[in-house]
Structure formats: structure tokens, C-alpha cells
ZAMARGU-4260 file (C-alpha; in steps of 0.2 Angstrom, whole numbers, plus 5000, padded with zeros to 4 digits):
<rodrens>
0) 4968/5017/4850 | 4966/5027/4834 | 4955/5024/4821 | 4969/5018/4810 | 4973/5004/4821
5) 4956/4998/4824 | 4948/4998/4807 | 4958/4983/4804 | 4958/4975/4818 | 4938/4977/4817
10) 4940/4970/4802 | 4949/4954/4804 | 4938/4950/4822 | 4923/4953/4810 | 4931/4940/4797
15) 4937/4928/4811 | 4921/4927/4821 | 4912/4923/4806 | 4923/4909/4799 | 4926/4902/4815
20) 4905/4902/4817 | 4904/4894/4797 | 4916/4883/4803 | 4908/4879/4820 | 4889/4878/4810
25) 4899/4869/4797 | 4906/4857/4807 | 4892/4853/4819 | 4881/4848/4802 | 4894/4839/4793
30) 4898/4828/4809 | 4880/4827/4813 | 4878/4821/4795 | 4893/4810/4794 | 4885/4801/4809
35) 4871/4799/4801 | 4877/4793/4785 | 4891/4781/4798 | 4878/4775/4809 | 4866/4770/4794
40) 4883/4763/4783 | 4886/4753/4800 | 4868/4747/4803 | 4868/4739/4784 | 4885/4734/4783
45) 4882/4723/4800 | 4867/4715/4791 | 4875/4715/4776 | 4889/4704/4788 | 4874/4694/4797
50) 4867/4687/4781 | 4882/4684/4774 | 4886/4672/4790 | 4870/4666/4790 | 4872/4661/4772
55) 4890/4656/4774 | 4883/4644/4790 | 4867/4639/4781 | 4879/4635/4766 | 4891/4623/4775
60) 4875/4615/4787 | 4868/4610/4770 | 4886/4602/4763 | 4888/4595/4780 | 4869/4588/4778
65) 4873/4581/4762 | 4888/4572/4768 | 4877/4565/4781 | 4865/4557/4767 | 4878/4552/4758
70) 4874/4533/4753 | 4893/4524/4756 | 4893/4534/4772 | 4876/4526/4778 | 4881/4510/4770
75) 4898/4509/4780 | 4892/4514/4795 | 4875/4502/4793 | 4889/4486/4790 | 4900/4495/4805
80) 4885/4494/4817 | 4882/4477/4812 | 4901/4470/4816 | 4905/4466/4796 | 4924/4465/4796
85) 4926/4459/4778 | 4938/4465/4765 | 4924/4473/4753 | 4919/4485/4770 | 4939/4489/4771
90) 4940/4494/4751 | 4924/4505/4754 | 4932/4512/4770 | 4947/4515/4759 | 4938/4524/4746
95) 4929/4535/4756 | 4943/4540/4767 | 4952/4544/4750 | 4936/4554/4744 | 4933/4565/4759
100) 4952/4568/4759 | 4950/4574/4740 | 4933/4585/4746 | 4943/4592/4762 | 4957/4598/4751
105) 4945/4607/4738 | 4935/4616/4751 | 4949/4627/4756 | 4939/4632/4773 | 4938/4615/4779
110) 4953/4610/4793 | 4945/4591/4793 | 4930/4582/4789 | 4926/4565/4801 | 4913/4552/4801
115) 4909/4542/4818 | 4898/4529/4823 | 4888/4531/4840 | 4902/4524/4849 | 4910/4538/4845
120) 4923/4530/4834 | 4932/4540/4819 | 4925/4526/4805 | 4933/4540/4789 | 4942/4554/4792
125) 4952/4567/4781 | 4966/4567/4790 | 4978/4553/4798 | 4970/4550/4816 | 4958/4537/4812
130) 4949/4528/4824 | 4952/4541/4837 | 4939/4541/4851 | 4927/4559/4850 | 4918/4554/4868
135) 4922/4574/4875 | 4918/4583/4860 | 4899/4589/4866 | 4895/4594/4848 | 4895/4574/4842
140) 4884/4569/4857 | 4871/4584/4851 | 4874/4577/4834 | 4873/4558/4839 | 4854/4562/4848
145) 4849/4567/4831 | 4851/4584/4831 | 4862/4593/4820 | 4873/4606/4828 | 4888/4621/4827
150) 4902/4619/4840 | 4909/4635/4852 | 4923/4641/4842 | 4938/4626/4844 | 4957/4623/4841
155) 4961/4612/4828 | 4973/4597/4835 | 4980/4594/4818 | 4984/4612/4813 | 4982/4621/4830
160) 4971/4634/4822 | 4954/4640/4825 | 4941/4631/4819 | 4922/4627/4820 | 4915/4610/4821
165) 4898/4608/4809 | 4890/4591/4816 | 4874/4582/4807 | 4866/4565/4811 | 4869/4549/4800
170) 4850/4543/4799 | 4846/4527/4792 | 4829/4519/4793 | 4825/4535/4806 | 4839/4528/4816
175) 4854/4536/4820 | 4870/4527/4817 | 4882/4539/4817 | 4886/4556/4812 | 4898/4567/4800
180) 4908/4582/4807 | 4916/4597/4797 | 4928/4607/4805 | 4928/4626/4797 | 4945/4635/4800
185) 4936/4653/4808 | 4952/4661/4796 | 4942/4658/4780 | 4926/4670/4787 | 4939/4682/4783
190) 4936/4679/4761 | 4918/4684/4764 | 4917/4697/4778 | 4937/4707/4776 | 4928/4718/4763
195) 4915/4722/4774 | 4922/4740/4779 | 4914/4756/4783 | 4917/4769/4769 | 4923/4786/4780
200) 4933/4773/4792 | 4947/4761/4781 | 4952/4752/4797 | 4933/4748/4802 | 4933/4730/4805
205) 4919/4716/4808 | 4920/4703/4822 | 4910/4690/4828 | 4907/4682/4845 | 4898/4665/4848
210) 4885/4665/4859 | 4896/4659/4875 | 4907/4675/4872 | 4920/4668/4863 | 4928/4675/4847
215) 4923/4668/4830 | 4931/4678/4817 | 4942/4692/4821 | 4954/4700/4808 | 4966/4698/4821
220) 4973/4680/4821 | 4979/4681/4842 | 4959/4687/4846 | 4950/4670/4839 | 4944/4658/4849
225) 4947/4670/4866 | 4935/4679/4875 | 4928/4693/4869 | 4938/4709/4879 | 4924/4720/4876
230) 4913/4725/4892 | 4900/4732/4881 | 4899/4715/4870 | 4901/4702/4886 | 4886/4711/4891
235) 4877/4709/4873 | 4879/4691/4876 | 4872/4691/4892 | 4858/4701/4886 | 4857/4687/4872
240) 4856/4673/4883 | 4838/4680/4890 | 4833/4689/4878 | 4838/4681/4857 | 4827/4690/4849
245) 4837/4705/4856 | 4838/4720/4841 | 4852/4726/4835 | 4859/4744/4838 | 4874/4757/4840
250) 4888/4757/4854 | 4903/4766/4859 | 4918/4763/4870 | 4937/4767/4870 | 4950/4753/4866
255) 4968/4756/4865 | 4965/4774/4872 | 4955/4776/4855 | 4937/4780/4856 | 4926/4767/4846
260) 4908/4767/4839 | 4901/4749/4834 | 4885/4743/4827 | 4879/4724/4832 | 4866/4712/4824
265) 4862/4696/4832 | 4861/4678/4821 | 4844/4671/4819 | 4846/4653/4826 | 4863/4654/4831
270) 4866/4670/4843 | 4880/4674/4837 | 4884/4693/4838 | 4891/4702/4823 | 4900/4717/4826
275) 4908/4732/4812 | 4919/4745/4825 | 4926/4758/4817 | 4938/4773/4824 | 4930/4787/4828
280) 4946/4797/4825 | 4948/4790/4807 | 4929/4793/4804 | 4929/4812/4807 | 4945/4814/4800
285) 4936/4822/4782 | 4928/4834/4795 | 4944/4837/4803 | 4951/4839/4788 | 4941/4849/4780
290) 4941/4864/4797 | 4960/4864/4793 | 4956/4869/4777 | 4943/4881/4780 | 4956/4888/4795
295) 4970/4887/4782 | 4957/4900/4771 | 4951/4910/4787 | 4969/4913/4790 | 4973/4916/4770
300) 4957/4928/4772 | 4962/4938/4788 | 4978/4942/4782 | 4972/4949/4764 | 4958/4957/4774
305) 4973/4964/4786 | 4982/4971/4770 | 4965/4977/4763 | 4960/4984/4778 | 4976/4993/4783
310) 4975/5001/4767 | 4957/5006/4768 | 4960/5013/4785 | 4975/5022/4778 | 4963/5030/4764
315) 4948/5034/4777 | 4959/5038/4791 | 4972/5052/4782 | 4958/5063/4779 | 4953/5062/4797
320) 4969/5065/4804 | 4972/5078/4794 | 4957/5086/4796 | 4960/5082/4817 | 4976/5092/4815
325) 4965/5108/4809 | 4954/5107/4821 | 4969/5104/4834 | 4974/5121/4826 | 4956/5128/4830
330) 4959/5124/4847 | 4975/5131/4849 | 4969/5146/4843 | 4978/5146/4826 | 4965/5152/4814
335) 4978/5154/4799 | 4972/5149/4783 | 4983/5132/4777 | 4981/5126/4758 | 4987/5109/4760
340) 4969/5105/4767 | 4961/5113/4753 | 4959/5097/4742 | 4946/5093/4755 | 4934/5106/4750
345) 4931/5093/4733 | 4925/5077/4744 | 4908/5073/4744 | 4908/5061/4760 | 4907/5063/4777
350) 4925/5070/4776 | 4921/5085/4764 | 4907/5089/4777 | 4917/5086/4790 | 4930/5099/4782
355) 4920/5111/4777 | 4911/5112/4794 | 4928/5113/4801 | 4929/5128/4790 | 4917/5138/4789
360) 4918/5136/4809 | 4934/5143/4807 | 4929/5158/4797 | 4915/5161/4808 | 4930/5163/4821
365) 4941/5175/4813 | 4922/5184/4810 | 4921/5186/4830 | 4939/5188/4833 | 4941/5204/4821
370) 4925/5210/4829 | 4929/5208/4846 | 4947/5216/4842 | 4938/5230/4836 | 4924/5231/4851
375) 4940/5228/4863 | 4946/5246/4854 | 4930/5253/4855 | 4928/5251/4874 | 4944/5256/4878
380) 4944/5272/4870 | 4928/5275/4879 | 4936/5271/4895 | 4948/5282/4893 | 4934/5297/4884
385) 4924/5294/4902 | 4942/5295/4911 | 4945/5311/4904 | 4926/5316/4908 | 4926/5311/4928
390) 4945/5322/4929 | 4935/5338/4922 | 4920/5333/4935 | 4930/5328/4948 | 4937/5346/4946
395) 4921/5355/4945 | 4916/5346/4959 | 4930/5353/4968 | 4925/5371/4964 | 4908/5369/4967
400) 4911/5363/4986 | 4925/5378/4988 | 4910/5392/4980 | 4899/5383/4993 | 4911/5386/5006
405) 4917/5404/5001 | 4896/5406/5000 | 4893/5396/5018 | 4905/5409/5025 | 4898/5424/5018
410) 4881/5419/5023 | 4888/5418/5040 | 4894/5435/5041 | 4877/5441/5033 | 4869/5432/5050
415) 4880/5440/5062 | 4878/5458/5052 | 4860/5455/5055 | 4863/5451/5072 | 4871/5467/5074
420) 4858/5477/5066 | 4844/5467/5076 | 4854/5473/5094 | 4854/5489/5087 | 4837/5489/5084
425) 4833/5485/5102 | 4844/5500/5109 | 4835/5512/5096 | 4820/5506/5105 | 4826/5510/5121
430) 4832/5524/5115 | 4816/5533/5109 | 4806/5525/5124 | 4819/5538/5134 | 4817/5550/5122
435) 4796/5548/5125 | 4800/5549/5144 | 4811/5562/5140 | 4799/5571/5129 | 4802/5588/5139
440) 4823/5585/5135 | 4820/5585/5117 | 4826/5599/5112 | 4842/5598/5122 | 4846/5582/5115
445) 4841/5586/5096 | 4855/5588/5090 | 4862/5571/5098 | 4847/5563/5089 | 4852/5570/5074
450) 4870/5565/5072 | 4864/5548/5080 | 4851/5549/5061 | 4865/5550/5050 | 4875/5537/5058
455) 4862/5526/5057 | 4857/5532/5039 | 4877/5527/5034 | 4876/5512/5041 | 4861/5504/5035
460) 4866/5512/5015 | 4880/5503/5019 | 4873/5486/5026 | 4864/5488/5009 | 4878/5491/4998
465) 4888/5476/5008 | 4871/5463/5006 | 4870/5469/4986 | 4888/5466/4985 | 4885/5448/4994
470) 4870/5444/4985 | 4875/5446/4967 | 4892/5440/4969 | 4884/5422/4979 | 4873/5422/4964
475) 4886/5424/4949 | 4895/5412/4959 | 4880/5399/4960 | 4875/5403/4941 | 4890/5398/4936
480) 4892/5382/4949 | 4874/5378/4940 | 4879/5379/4924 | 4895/5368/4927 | 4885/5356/4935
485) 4876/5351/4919 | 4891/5342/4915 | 4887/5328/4925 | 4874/5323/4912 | 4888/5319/4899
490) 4892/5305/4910 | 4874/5299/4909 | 4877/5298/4890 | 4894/5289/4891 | 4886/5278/4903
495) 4870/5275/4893 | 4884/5272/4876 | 4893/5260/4887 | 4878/5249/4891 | 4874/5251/4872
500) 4893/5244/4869 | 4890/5230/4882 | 4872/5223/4875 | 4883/5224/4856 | 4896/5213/4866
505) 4885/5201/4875 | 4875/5199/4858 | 4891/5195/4850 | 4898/5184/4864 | 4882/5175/4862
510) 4884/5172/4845 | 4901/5165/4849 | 4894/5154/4863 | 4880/5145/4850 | 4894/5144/4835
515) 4906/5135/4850 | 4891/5125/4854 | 4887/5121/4834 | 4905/5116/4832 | 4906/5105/4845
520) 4922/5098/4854 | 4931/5109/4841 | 4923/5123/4848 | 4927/5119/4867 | 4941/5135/4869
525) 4932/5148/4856 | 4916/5142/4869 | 4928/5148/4886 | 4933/5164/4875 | 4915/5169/4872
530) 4910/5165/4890 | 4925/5176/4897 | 4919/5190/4883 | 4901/5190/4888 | 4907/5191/4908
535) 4917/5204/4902 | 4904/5211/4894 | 4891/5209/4910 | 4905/5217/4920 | 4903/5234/4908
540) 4885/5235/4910 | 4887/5236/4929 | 4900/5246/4931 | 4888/5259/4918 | 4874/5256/4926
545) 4883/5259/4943 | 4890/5275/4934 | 4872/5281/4928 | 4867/5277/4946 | 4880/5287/4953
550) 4875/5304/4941 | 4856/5300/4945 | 4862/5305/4964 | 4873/5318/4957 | 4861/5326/4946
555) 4848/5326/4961 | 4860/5332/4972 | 4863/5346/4958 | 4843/5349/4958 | 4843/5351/4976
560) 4856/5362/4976 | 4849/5371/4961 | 4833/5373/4971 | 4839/5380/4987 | 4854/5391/4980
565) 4839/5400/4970 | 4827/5400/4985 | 4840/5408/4994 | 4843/5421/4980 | 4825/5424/4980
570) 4825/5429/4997 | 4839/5440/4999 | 4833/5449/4982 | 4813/5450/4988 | 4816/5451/5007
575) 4833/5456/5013 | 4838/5469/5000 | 4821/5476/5004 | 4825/5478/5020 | 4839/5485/5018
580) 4833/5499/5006 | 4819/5502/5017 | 4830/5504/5032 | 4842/5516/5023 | 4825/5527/5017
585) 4818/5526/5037 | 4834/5532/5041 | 4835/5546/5030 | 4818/5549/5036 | 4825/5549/5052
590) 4836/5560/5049 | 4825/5575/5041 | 4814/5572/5054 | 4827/5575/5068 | 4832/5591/5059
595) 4813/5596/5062 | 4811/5592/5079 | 4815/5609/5086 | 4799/5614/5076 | 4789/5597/5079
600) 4793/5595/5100 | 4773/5597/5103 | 4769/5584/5094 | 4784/5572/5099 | 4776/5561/5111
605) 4765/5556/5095 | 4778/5554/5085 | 4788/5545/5096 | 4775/5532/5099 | 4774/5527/5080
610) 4792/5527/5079 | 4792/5516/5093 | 4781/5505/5085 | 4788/5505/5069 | 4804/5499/5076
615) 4797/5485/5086 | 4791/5479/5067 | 4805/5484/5059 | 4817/5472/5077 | 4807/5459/5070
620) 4808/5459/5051 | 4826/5459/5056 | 4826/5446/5067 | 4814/5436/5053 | 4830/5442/5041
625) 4842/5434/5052 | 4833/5416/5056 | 4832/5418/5037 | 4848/5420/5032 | 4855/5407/5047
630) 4845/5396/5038 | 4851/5400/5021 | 4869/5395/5028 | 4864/5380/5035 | 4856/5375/5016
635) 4874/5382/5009 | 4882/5370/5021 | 4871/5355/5017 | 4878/5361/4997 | 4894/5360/5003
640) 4892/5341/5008 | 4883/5338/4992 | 4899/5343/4983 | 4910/5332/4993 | 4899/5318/4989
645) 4900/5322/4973 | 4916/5323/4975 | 4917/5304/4980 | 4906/5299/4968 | 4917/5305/4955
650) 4930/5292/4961 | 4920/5277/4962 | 4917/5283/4942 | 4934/5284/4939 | 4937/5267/4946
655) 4924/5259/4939 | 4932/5270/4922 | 4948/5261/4927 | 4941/5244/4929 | 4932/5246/4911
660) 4950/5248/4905 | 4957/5235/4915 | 4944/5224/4907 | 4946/5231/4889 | 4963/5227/4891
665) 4960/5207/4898 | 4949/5206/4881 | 4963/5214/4869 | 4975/5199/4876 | 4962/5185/4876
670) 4959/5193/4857 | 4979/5195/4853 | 4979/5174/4856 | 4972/5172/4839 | 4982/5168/4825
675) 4974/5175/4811
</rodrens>
């Protein structure tokens, strides 16, 4: 997902987590403190409800007490318990009747006010049953033994409504003589306690239940004078029954699939059980309320913070993009300078350093790029400078192998010529051995000797002329071979250049490699194209230092050739041709010696004997001469297999050379990728 899109969506999370946490921490302490502030309204409210009952019972035990000392009331009943009959008692009975009447009707709470003997006889009564007999009604015999008392909560049988009977004593003289009841409809609790309502909860509600579990005052008419349904409360009169003194506290339970909370205070005296509920619901409704509001403004907020943020991203992310879509260029190799990104150069955020990293990686690029296209020239001309080189060598080479041949050969016929001359030498030996023995058949045969002289003589002037011609020829030959053969060191400089070129190139690629590495993921396929550059490079410096290996065995080869071709001249020009020369001047000796013989014969067998051993010395400087010059053709020979290594050696130069180009040109295309 781009940067675009998730700016905002960042954004309106951020502003949805937090409101949603304010409004969770919000709510926990509003709720915590609405209870709070509901369970402590509760708690004084059910007091507030328990004294006012207790003042409203207190209240009508004192009016009912005060009708019990009332005087025509004791004076009545006194007359009644004495069996008077008369008219005057009547009149009384008359008046009174009509007075509790008039006091019944002004106390708008009372259903019935009654006075009865102890026989339990109705003696004045506000309504019409007079006289009716009040034996099952428990309240009057509690009244009756002296006591005063409340009744359990009771229907009325004139009115059929709830009510609650208030029974005192009639005391006279410490005797009781009857008593006075006044029936409380439990409908007028509802002037003094319907007000009674918890402040966060409009359809909170007080109660109250007796101490035998039945309802006393409930805002709904149907619930008084049942049972109250409340699990909770029927064990709160159990508990009361044990325990009166019981304190009062909070409760909770569901009715009507509503959940409920209650507080409860128990009546001092009485036990009766005041209760406020209230609607849990309805009491965290303001809470309720007020998260709808604050959702109402987290959604109001998120979608400004959406617009907002959409066009901050837009601002933020433009930049980016744009900046993306140069170093996309970068990547694809597309170094061409673009002016729309220029206004980029002016920002002073992370995005103007952004761009101008961007671009100063770029011209760093073009830098390389321009280099390596002109290094990529550089070793290809070179390639094709030490290409042209190893052609000329190669053809030196060639020449040198077919003057070491041509040399090898004539070296050859030299040996055999030797040979010949050596043979001869033996039969000249035998020859003046027979002449010796034959010392007294000197003279007959002188003249032999003296033609066999000059044949000799011409052949050893001309084995000399034919070695001179050899020897001078092989060495202008090997001179020249020599002298040619000092080209191979140009190689070693071209090969010495190239390394020189390829530490340039590796220097340069390495360059590359830490501005790639610099620039990041921007720098990823300049980072490939200086690592192919610098194996490029590698690649140059072995294949030079292969070539510089190769003329280090040329050039030794060149040496040892050097050395034997001149040890070979040496001897030929210090032994052979002095051989030669002194063989053609022992001939000619020979042969004005042979002219003189006729004169000399007496002192023949003399000179025989030195001639005899000047050609046993002179057999074996020839045969010296031949193992000489047999082993100057086998060092010509060995020339000769230097040459064609040479040779060989040439063509791995040339193609390593050909390699060098190949590579050259692999860089030229990598280069020619480029736009600049």
C-alpha cells in the first residue's frame, strides 16, 4: 500500500484509537461517578423516605392517641361498660358519631375512624356499620390488652381499598375500657413520598413492605397490600425478622427484563422496609448519551482528519512520487536530465535532500558512464594495437624457426663434411704408415704423393671456403633472428599498459561500487554495472599478466637461444675455421714437402714418423670438430623447438588479445545502456 493511502488511514486509526480510549476512560469515570453520586442520592433519599414514614406513623399514632384520651370517648364507653341505656348516653353517642364523621372527612388519609368497647362492639364509628362485631381483627385485641398497635396492611370493607389500621387503648382509671381504631388509606403515603425520586432516574420509585412481607405503599395501585415479588426484598424481611436492627444498603436485580439497583432502610420500631429502585438503563442514560455525542464528534473528527489528511498526503506524497519516478529512471538506466523535477532543488526538507541526493547520484553516474565509455575505447584500441603486435611476432616467430631450420640443416652437412675429413684422416694415416714401411719405395711413388698433396691441399682450401661461407651466412642469419627477437619486449610493454589500464578500471569500478552502495536501493543496477566492470576489469589483468608471463618465456627462450647461437659462432670462428686454415697450410706444406722428397728420401723415415703423429693430432681435432659441430646442431635443433613454442605462445597472446576485445566490447554495450 502506498504512502498516500496510508498517511490517512494512519491518521484517522490514530484519531479513532484515542477518542474511542477518551471515551472508554471517559466513560468508565463518568459511570463510576454517576454511581457514586446514584448510590449516595439513593442511600439519602431512602432515609429522607424512612423519616418521613416514621414521622407520617408517629404523626397519625399521636392523633390516634389523642382520640383515645379523648374525654366523651372515655365518658361513653365508661357509661357503656356500666349498662346505662339512657337517652342522654344516646345524644352523646349521637354527637360523637357525628363528630368523628366530621374528623374522618377532614383528614383526607383516613378510610374510617371506630371506637369499641372490650367486647369488641363498634360503640362510634365514621361510617354506617355501627355496632359491627371486630372479634377477628388481631390489631384491636393487641389494642384491647393495653398496648397500642399498626395493622399488616388491610382492605377496607367499606371502600375496598388498601388501608392500615392505627389501634390505641381507651384507658380510664388505668383500666382499659376499650379502644379507638383509625384506618390509613396506604394511597395517601403516595402525598408525602411520590416526590421522593432519584435525580439521574425520573421513573425511580419508593416502596414500602411491612414486616410480614406484604406491600404498604407502592406507586402502583394493583401491588399494595400483596406480597412483595422481590426475591431480594422477601429475603430482607427474613433477615429483619432475626436481625431488626439490620443496616440498611444497595441491591440489584432485574424486573421486567430491566436491570434494577435499590437502596433499602429498615423503620425503627416498626420493621417496615423502605425501598427507592431505580432503572439502571434510565440512570446511565446521560452517560449513554453523552458516548453518542462524543461518537457523533469522533466520527465528525475522523472525516475532517480523512479530508485533512488526504490532502496532506497529497502534499507529502507528490514529492515522493515524483522523486520515485527519477530514481525509477536511475534504475532503468535513463540518466537524462528532466527539468520538471527541478523545483525540487528549492525544498528544504527531507524531500529537497532527498532530491538532491538523487541528483548528484545521478551526475556521479553520468561521471562513471562517460569514463567507462571512454576506458571501454581505450582498451579496445589497445586490443587491437597488441593484435596487430602478436601478427608481426607471430611472423617473426615463423622466420626464426625456418632460419633455425635452414641453420640445423647446414649444421648437419658441416658434421658429415667432418666426418668425411675425419675418414680421410685415418687413410692419410695409413697411408704414410705404408709410406714408413715403404720408405725404400719412396721415390717411386713420389710423384703419387705429390698429386695425392694437392688434392688434399684443394680440398681442405675448399672445406675452408665452404665452413667460412657457412659460418658467416648462419651468423648474419642469427644476427638478424636476434635482433628481431627483441620485439617480443614490446609485448611486455603493452602488457604492462594493460595492467596499468585495468588497475585505472578496477579503481573506477570501485568508485562505482561505493557511490551504488552510497545511493542505496537507487543504486542497486549502477551496483551490478560496476561489479560486471571491475570483473571485466580482473579479467584484463589476467589475461596481461598471462601475456607478460608468456614473453617472460619468450624472452628466456630468446636468451637461450641468443646464448647458444653465439657459443656456436664462437666456436666455429675460434676452433673450426682454425682448423680449417691450419689444415689448408699443412697441406700446402705437404705438398712442397712431397716436391722435395726426391732430395729428402734419407731422412724420410724421420719425417714420416712426425707426419704420422701430427696426423693422429690433427684425426683427433677433427673428430673433437665433428662432436662439436653435431652438438651445435643438436642446440640449433633445440632453437628450432623454441621457435615453435614461441610460435604457440603467440596464439595464446592473440586469444587472450581477442578475449580483451570481446570484453571491451561486453563493456561498450553495458555502457551504450545509458541514457545520457
Amino acid at each position: 500500500m502506498s504512502i498516500k493511502k496510508r498517511l490517512p488511514i494512519v491518521i484517522i486509526t490514530i484519531i479513532i484509537v484515542s477518542v474511542g480510549l477518551l471515551s472508554l476512560v471517559t466513560y468508565v469515570n463518568m459511570s463510576k461517578a454517576l454511581r457514586n453520586q446514584s448510590d449516595g442520592e439513593m442511600k439519602s433519599l431512602t432515609t429522607e423516605g424512612v423519616k418521613t414514614l416514621e414521622a407520617l406513623i408517629e404523626k397519625e399514632k399521636q392523633a390516634n392517641a389523642m382520640l383515645a384520651s379523648k374525654n366523651e370517648f372515655i365518658d361513653i364507653l365508661s357509661r357503656k361498660a356500666n349498662g346505662e341505656e339512657s337517652d342522654d348516653l344516646r345524644a352523646k353517642i349521637t354527637d360523637a358519631t357525628t363528630w368523628l364523621k366530621n374528623y374522618s372527612s377532614k383528614a383526607a388519609n383516613l378510610d374510617n375512624v371506630f371506637v369499641v368497647d372490650k367486647n369488641y362492639n363498634s360503640v362510634i364509628e365514621g361510617t354506617s356499620s355501627f355496632g359491627k362485631d371486630h372479634k377477628n381483627e388481631d390489631y384491636l385485641k393487641t389494642a384491647l390488652s393495653g398496648i397500642s398497635v399498626i395493622s399488616s396492611t388491610l382492605t377496607s370493607g367499606s371502600t375496598g381499598s388498601q388501608i392500615i389500621v392505627f389501634a390505641s387503648p381507651i384507658v380510664k382509671d388505668g383500666n382499659v375500657i376499650g379502644a379507638v381504631a383509625s384506618s390509613v388509606t396506604c394511597e395517601s403515603f403516595s402525598n408525602y413520598l411520590k416526590d421522593l425520586k432519584a435525580s439521574a432516574s425520573k421513573s425511580s420509585y419508593i416502596y414500602i413492605v411491612d414486616g410480614a412481607g406484604n406491600v404498604v405503599y407502592h406507586p402502583d395501585d394493583d401491588k399494595i397490600g400483596k406480597t412483595v415479588e422481590n426475591d431480594k426484598i422477601k429475603d430482607i424481611v427474613d433477615k429483619v425478622k432475626t436481625n431488626p436492627d439490620l443496616k440498611g444498603d444497595k441491591i440489584e436485580y432485574s424486573e421486567g427484563g430491566k436491570a434494577k439497583s435499590a437502596y433499602y432502610e429498615v423503620t425503627v420500631g416498626m420493621n417496615w422496609i423502605v425501598v427507592l429502585a431505580e432503572d439502571k438503563a434510565e440512570v446511565m442514560s446521560p452517560i449513554i448519551n453523552t458516548m453518542i455525542i462524543y461518537l457523533v464528534l469522533a466520527v465528525f473528527i475522523s472525516v475532517f482528519a480523512g479530508i485533512f489528511s488526504i490532502f496532506f498526503s497529497n502534499r507529502i506524497t507528490k514529492p515522493i512520487a515524483d522523486i520515485t519516478n527519477l530514481i525509477n529512471d536511475t534504475a532503468e538506466l535513463n540518466l537524462v536530465f528532466n527539468e520538471k523535477y527541478g523545483k525540487y532543488e528549492k525544498y528544504k526538507d527531507e524531500v529537497g535532500i532527498m532530491f538532491k541526493a538523487v541528483t548528484a547520484t545521478r551526475g556521479i553516474l553520468r561521471n562513471i558512464v562517460n569514463n567507462l565509455t571512454e576506458v571501454s575505447a581505450q582498451i579496445n584500441d589497445n586490443a587491437v594495437l597488441i593484435e596487430d603486435m602478436t601478427k608481426n611476432l607471430r611472423v617473426y616467430a615463423d622466420e626464426t624457426s625456418l632460419e633455425t631450420e635452414t641453420l640445423s640443416a647446414s649444421m648437419e652437412e658441416s658434421a658429415a663434411t667432418v666426418e668425411e675429413i675425419s675418414a680421410s684422416s685415418g687413410e692419410v694415416s695409413n697411408a704414410i704408415e705404408s709410406i714408413s714401411e715403404r720408405a725404400s719405395e719412396g721415390s717411386m711413388v713420389t710423384n703419387d704423393i705429390a698429386e695425392r698433396s694437392k688434392e688434399l691441399k684443394d680440398n681442405a682450401v675448399s672445406s675452408g671456403n665452404n665452413a667460412k661461407s657457412i659460418y658467416f651466412s648462419v651468423r648474419e642469419q642469427l644476427e638478424t633472428a636476434i635482433k628481431k627477437s627483441e620485439a617480443v619486449k614490446q609485448i611486455d610493454i603493452l602488457a604492462q599498459s594493460i595492467l596499468e589500464i585495468t588497475d585505472q578500471t578496477n579503481l573506477l569500478a570501485l568508485n562505482a561500487a561505493i557511490e551504488a552502495a552510497r545511493a542505496g536501493e537507487a543504486g542497486k543496477g549502477f551496483a551490478v554495472v560496476a561489479d560486471e566492470v571491475r570483473a571485466l576489469a580482473e579479467q584484463s589483468g589476467n589475461t596481461a599478466a598471462n601475456i607478460q608471463n608468456v614473453v617472460k618465456t619468450v624472452n628466456s627462450s630468446v636468451k637461450d637461444l641468443n646464448s647458444q647461437a653465439m657459443r656456436v659462432l664462437e666456436f666455429i670462428d675460434t676452433q673450426v675455421l682454425q682448423d680449417y686454415e691450419n689444415s689448408s697450410n699443412s697441406s700446402e706444406q705437404y705438398n712442397l714437402d712431397s716436391l722435395k722428397v726426391n732430395n729428402l728420401m734419407l731422412e724420410f723415415s724421420a719425417t714420416s714418423q712426425e707426419l704420422t703423429a701430427t696426423i693422429e693430432s690433427m684425426s683427433t681435432a677433427i673428430v673433437d670438430i665433428a662432436e662439436t659441430v653435431n652438438n651445435g646442431a643438436v642446440g640449433i635443433t633445440n632453437i628450432a623447438t623454441k621457435s615453435s613454442e614461441v610460435v604457440e605462445k603467440v596464439k595464446v597472446i592473440e586469444d587472450s588479445v581477442a578475449k580483451s576485445k570481446e570484453s571491451s566490447e561486453n563493456l561498450r554495450s553495458i555502457v551504450a545502456k545509458f541514457k545520457l
